[in-house]
C-alpha positions in Angstrom: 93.0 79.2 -46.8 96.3 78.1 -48.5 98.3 77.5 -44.9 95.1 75.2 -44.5 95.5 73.1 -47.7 98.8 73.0 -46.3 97.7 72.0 -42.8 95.4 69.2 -43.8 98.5 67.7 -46.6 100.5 67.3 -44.0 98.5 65.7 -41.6 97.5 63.3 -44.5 100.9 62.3 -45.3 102.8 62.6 -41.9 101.6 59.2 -40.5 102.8 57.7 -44.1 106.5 58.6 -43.1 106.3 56.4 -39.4 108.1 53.0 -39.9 107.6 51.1 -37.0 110.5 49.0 -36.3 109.9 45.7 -34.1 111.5 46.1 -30.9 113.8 43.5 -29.2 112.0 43.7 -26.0 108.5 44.7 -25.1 108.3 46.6 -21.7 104.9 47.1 -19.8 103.5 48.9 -16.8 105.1 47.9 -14.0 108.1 45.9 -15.4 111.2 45.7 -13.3 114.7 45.7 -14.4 118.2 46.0 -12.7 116.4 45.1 -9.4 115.3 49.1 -8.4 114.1 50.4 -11.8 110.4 50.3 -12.3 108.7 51.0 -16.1 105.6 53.8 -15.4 103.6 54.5 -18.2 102.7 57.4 -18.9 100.6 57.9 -21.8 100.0 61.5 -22.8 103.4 62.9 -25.1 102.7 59.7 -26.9 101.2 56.4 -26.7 104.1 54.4 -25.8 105.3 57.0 -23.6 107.2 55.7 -20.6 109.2 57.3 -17.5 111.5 55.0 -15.7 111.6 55.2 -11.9 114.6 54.3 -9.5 112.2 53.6 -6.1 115.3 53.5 -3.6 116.8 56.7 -4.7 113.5 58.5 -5.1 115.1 59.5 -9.0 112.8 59.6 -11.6 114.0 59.4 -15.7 110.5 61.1 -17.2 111.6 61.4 -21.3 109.6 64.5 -22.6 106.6 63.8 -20.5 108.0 66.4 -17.7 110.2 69.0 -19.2 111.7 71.8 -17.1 111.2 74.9 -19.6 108.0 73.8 -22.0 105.5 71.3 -21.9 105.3 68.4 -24.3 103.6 67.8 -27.3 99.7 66.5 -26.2 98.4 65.8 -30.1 97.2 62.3 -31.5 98.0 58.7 -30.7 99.2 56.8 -33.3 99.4 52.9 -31.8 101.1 50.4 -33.6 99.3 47.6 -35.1 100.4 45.0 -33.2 99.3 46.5 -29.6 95.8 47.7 -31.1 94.4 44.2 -29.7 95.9 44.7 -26.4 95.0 48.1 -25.7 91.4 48.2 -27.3 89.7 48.7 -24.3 91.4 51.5 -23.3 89.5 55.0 -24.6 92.7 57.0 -26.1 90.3 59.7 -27.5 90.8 62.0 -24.5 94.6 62.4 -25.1 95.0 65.3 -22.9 93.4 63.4 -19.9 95.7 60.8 -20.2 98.5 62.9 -20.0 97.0 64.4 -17.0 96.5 61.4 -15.3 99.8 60.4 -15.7 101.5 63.7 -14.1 99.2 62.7 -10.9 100.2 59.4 -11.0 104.0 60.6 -10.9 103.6 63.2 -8.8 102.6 60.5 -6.3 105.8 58.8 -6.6 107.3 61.5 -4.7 110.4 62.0 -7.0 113.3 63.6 -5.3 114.9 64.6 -8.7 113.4 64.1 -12.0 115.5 64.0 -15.1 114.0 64.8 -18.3 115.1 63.6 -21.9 116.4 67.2 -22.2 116.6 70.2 -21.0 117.1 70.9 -17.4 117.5 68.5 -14.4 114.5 69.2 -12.0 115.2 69.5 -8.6 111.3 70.4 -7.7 109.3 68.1 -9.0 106.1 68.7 -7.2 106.0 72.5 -8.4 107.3 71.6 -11.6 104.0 69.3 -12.0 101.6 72.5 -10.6 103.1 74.6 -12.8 102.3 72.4 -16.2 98.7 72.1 -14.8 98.0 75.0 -13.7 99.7 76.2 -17.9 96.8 73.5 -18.9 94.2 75.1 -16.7 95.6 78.1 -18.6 94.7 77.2 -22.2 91.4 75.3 -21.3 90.2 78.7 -20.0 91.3 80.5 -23.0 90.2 78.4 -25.5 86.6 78.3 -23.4 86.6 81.9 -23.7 87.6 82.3 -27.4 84.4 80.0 -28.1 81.8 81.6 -25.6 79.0 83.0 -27.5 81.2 82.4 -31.0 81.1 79.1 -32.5 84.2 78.2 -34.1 86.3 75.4 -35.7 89.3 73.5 -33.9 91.2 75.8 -37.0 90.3 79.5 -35.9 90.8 78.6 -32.8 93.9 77.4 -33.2 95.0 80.7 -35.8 93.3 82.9 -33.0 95.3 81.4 -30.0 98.7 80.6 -31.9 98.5 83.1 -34.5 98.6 83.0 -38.2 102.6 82.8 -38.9 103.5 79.5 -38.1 105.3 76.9 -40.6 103.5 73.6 -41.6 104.7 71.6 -38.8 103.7 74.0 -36.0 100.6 74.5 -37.2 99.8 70.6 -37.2 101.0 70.8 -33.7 98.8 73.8 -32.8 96.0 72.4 -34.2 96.2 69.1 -32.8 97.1 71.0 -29.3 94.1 72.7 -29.4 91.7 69.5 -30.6 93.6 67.8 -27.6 92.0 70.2 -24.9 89.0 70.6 -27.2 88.1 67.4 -26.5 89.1 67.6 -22.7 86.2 70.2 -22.5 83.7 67.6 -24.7 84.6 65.0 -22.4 83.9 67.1 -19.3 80.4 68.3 -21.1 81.5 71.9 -21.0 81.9 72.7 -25.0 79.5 70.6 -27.8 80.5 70.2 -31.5 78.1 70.7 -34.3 78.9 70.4 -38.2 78.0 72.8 -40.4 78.8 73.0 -44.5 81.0 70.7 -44.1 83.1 71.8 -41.0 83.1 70.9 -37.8 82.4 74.0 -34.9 82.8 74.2 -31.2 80.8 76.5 -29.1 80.6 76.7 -24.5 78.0 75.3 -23.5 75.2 77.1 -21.4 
């Protein structure tokens, strides 16, 4: 119960420490620079979240959003006031969708070599994308077990799949992980959420 208060604080107060500076220059989907580098974004880590893409030497410069050793954050988008009128059609709810979308869109690209913000160069990209599906497929199927039969809330869930020992700022990453694929499922009409006292639960569907 206490590592909850503590939970919930510090997702009240984190998005009161972002400053958003204003940037110099505003890049879009698409945008071209230094005649052969292309702007992809690739929503998903984050909402700004962009990979740059050299098209004649098939490299590709993918931030966090393709990692060689873990898989990136997928938690909530915060978007900066001043792009909320040009994005508000777009449906950001489904966070982990997004960031799904976007592997497919660069594993169409056909990257040669991709290099990450950090960590290690990847020389497979292809597999490199299969395998941080297949790890989503992963947790989708455990979190769809962990609530068959047993309602529970985005919290136990989270406790039960990440375990009780984490500090306050992995356990706001857990449980925004989890309410990331949570919604997946909702979205894909295989888990339904009902509120009870107060809380919010999650249950399979039948």
């Amino acid at each position: 119960e206490e590592q909850g208060k503590r939970v919930v604080q510090f997702f009240t107060l984190w998005p009161r420490l972002l400053r958003y500076q204003k940037p110099d220059v505003i890049v879009r989907d698409n945008d071209r620079f230094l005649n052969d580098l292309e702007v992809i974004w690739t929503p998903g880590h984050s909402f700004g979240h962009t990979a740059i893409f050299d098209a004649k030497k098939k490299y590709l410069f993918s931030g966090d959003h393709i990692l060689s050793r873990i898989t990136p954050h997928i938690g909530n988008f915060l978007i900066p006031n001043t792009l909320k009128d040009e994005y508000e059609k777009y449906d950001f709810n489904n966070i982990l969708g997004h960031y799904l979308n976007s592997l497919d869109r660069i594993d169409k690209l056909n990257a040669k070599i991709i290099f990450p913000a950090h960590q290690d160069i990847i020389y497979n990209p292809h597999e490199r994308i299969l395998e941080i599906k297949k790890h989503h497929e992963n947790r989708l199927a455990e979190i769809s077990n962990l609530i068959k039969g047993k309602p529970m809330t985005p919290f136990e869930i989270s406790q039960t799949h990440f375990g009780t020992e984490l500090d306050e700022i992995n356990s706001f990453m857990a449980l925004s992980e989890i309410l990331g694929h949570l919604i997946f499922l909702e979205n894909q009409k295989k888990v339904q959420k009902f509120e009870k006292n107060g809380h919010f639960f999650y249950t399979l569907r039948n």
